[in-house]
C-alpha angles and dihedrals in degrees: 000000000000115000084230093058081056095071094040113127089014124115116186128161091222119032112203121187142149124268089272094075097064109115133136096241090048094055088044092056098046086050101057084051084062088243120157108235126241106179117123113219129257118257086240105052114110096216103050111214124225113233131166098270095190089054091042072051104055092056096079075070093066077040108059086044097061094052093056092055090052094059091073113078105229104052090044091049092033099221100178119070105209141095101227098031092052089047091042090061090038080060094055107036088060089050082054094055097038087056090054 
């Protein structure tokens, strides 16, 4: 899949991704969506772009949560069908990390 089919049907008002994502028709894209832009550059591009480099920071936080939730069983393998069942022990599961 294109990583422009990926933001399709989103609207945000910041877009954070990894250096992989930099690409010039990405960032196009975001930027017709009136995104602000959170892609580090890649080491090789000539014109290196600015980006917020504390709130590129702050996503190895939703990382690393998502991690943790895949550690349990159910909600890696998604047992449940269900929409509202799988949310339901997604819920859970992060209550169960955030008591720890």
């Amino acid at each position: 899949m294109l990583p422009d089919k990926l933001i399709d049907g989103f609207t945000a008002s910041v877009t954070i991704a990894d250096k992989g994502y930099d690409a010039n028709h990405l960032h196009e894209k975001i930027a017709q969506r009136a995104s602000e832009i959170i892609i580090p550059p890649k080491r090789n591009r000539k014109i290196q772009r600015a980006y917020d480099v504390d709130l590129y920071k702050e996503s190895n936080l939703i990382e690393r949560l998502f991690n943790k939730l895949k550690q349990f069983r159910r909600v890696a393998t998604r047992y449940d069908k269900l929409l509202a069942n799988f949310m339901g022990f997604v819920k859970l599961t992060a209550i169960q990390i955030w008591l720890r």
